[in-house]
C-alpha positions in Angstrom: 24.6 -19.9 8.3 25.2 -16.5 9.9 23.2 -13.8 9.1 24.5 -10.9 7.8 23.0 -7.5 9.4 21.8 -5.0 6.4 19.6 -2.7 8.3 20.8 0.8 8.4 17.5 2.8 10.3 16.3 2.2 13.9 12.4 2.3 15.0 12.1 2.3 19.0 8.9 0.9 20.1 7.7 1.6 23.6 4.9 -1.1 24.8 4.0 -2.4 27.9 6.0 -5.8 29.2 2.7 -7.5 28.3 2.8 -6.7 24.9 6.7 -7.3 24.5 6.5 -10.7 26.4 3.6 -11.9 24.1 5.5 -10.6 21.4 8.7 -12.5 22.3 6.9 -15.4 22.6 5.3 -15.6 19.6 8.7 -15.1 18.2 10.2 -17.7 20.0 7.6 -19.9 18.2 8.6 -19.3 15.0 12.8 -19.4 16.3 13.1 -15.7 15.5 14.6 -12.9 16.9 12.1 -10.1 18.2 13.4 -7.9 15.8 12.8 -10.6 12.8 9.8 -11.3 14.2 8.4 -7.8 14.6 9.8 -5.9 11.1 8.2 -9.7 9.6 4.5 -9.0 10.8 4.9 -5.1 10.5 5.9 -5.5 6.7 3.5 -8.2 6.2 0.4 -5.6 7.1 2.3 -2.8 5.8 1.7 -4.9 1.7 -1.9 -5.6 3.0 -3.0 -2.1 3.6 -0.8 -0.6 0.7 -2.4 -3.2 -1.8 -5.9 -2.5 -0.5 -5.1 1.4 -1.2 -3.3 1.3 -4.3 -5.1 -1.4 -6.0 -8.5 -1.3 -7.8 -10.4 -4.9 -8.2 -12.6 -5.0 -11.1 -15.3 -7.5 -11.8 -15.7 -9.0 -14.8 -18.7 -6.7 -15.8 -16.9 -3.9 -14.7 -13.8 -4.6 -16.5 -15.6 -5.2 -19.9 -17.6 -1.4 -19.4 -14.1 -0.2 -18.7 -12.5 -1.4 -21.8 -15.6 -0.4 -23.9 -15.1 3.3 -22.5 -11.5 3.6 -23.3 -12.0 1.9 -26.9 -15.1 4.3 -27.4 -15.3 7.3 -25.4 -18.2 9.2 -25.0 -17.9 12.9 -26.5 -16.5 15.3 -23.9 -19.6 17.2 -21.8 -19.7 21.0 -21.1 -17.8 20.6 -17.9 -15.6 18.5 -18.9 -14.8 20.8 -21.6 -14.1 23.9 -18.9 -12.2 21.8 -16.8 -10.0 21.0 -19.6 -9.7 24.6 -20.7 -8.8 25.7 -16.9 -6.0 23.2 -16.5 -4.7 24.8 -19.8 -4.7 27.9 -18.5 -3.2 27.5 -14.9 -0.6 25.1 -16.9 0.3 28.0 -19.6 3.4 30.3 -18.7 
């Protein structure tokens, strides 16, 4: 089945023939064009390295001291209290 081209912005790479030629054939291997291949990896890392920034692991301790904070927080402390009342005032018209 033909594919059908979607991509509407360009990336230019410059790398040495070295890299390109590995990277062709490693592409090859897999029966994919370099451009497949290459967005394939890139976006592959790219969900690695978003996950691992935008995603907090809990253990199981952790998670039960988290939900026992939010279902019984402790009273707000003095600084707390002036942080609070400074965002309030920067945030007032």
């Amino acid at each position: 089945m033909p594919r059908v081209a979607q991509r509407q912005d360009r990336v230019s790479l410059r790398l040495s023939p070295q890299s390109k030629q590995k990277l062709e054939r490693a592409a090859a291997y897999l029966d994919k064009t370099l451009t497949d291949f290459v967005i394939d990896v890139a976006l592959q890392k790219a969900e690695t390295v978003v996950r691992e920034h935008e995603m907090i692991a809990l253990t199981a301790e952790e998670w039960a001291r988290f939900q026992d904070l939010l279902l019984d927080p402790p009273e707000p402390n003095e600084r707390l209290r002036r942080a609070l009342a400074e965002h309030g005032r920067i945030l007032r018209p």
